[in-house]
Phi, psi and omega in degrees: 000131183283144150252038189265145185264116158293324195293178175297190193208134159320162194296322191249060145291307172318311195277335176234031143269336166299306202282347186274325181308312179308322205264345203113309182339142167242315200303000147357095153342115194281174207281325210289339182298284195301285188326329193268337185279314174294308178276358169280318197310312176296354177305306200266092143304155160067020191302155129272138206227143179236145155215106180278117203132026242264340196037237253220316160135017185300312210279312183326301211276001193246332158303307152315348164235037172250332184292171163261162190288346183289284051115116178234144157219137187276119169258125192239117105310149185263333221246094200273340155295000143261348181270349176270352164278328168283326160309288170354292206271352209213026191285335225274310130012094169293343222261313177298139141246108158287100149216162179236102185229157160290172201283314191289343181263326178282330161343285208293330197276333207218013188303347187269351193271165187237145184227136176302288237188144183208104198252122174220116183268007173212208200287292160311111192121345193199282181292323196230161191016056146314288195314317182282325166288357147283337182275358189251340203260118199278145282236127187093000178298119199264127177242117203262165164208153162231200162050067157228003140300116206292165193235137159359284189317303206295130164299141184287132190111341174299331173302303198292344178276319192299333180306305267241314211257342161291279158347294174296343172283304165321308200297320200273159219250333191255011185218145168251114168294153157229184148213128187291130180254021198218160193051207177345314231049138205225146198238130186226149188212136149233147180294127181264165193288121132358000000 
């Protein structure tokens, strides 16, 4: 099966995709990923949306274009020299909140909020406080991972925590999981109703 993306590509993908290559980032969503994020995006009308990760804002923008305008997302980062390239492009976008903290202080800050959809790109949310970030997602809520295929990038010793963390995923009761075995390899979780 070709897995080349024929649809468009968002309008400012090109351009903070230029600036991200410019700045160094690696850690970037590969597009096939961002693709699959823009039509899960499209499930959730009127959603509220997380992206714990936002780097530079390649996943951002193809999730903002999945969304609908009733449809808000919060994107979070530690890195504000990458994060000032997802404000450039992608500031203007009312639906968006760029913010940047560390992850364990926006938790620890926002733990009463609730959310549609939880695209989690970094530790918080996936390696670290996986529970609080499954406690915000309301019932019927889509919970994402990519990178759980080993990858270039990964530090030695890093396979064994995505196992480690696939396993602690498989266990839980409260989400019906599938996992993808494409792109990255991606992990899709929905909350199951109470």
């Amino acid at each position: 099966m070709d897995q080349e993306i024929k649809q468009g590509y968002p309008k400012a993908y090109r351009d903070i995709d230029s600036a991200t290559n410019e700045s160094g980032f690696s850690m970037a969503s590969d597009v096939l990923t961002c693709s699959l994020l823009r039509t899960l995006a499209a499930t959730k009308p009127g959603g509220k949306f997380l992206e714990l990760g936002t780097g530079t804002g390649l996943s951002t923008s193809w999730i903002l274009d999945g969304m609908d305008g009733a449809s808000s997302l919060t994107s979070i980062d530690n890195d504000d020299r990458f994060l000032t390239i997802a404000r450039q492009f992608l500031s203007a976008d009312k639906r968006l909140q760029l913010v940047c903290t560390d992850g364990a202080d926006w938790f620890d800050q926002n733990k009463h909020l609730k959310f549609d959809y939880i695209f989690a790109d970094t530790w918080h949310g996936k390696y670290l406080l996986l529970d609080e970030a499954i406690a915000m997602l309301n019932p019927g809520g889509l919970y994402i991972i990519d990178d759980m295929l080993p990858q270039p990038n990964w530090p030695e010793g890093h396979h064994e925590k995505a196992i480690s963390l696939l396993e602690v995923l498989e266990q839980r009761t409260d989400l019906v999981l599938t996992r993808q075995c494409w792109a990255t390899g991606i992990v899709i979780g929905v909350k199951r109703t109470v």
